[in-house]
C-alpha positions in Angstrom: 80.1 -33.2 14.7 78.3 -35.2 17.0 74.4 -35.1 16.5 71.6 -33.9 19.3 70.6 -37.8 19.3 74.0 -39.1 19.8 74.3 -36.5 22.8 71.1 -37.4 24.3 72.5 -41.3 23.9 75.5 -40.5 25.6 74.1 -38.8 28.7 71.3 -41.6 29.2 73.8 -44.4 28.8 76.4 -42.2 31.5 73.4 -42.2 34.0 72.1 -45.4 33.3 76.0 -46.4 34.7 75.8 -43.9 37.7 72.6 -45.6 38.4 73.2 -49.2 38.1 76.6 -48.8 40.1 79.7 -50.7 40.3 78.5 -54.0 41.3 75.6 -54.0 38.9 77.5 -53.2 35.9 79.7 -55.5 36.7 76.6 -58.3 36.9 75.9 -57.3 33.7 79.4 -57.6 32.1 79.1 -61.3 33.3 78.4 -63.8 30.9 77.4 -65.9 33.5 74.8 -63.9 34.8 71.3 -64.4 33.4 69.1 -61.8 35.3 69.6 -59.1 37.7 66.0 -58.7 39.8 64.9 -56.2 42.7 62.5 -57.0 44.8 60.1 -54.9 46.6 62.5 -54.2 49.3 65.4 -53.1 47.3 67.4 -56.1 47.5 69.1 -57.0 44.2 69.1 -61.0 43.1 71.5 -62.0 40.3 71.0 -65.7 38.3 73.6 -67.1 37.0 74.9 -70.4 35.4 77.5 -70.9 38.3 75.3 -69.9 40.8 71.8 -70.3 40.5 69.5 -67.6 41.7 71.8 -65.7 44.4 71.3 -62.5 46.8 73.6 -59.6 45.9 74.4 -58.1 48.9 73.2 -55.0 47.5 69.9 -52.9 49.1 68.5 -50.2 46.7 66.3 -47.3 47.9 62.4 -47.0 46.6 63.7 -44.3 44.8 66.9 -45.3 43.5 64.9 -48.2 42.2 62.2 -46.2 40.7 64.5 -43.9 39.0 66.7 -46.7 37.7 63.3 -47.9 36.3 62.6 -44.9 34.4 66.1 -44.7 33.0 66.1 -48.4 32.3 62.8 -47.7 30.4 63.8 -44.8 28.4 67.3 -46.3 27.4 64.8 -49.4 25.7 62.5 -47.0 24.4 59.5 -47.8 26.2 57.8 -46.7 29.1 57.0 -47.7 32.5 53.7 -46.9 34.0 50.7 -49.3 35.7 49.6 -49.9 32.3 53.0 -51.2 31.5 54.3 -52.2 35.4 57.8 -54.2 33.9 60.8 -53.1 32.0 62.6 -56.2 30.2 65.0 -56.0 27.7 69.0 -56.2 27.3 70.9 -53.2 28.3 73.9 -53.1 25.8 76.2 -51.2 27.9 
């Protein structure tokens, strides 16, 4: 029987993927790639060994990139507010 905490896992890491998208899971399957950054605009850098710091070709919305934050957050176990304004950690996905 799966437990209440292994449900809740499962449905923050499936949308934690909806979220992050195609192109960004991908990123993050890379070995190559270092960081994945949004800036305040919504467009998503990647830095990788091959490539330096690069543009993604990818524009997020202010609230696609807010609630990305807070899922991002929760799947580390912290939380974002303006006390704590950045989310950093390794997403094991």
């Amino acid at each position: 029987m799966i437990s209440a905490q292994q449900t809740q896992e499962r449905r923050l890491d499936e949308l934690l993927r909806r979220q992050l998208g195609p192109r960004i899971l991908a990123a993050i399957a890379d070995p190559n790639v270092t960081e994945i950054i949004v800036n305040e605009d919504g467009r998503v850098w990647f830095e990788s060994y091959a490539k330096g710091m690069h543009e993604a070709g990818l524009v997020l919305a202010a609230s696609q990139v807010e609630s990305l934050i807070g899922t991002v957050a929760s799947s580390l176990g912290s939380v974002v507010n303006s006390v704590n304004p950045i989310v950093e950690g390794e997403l094991l996905i």
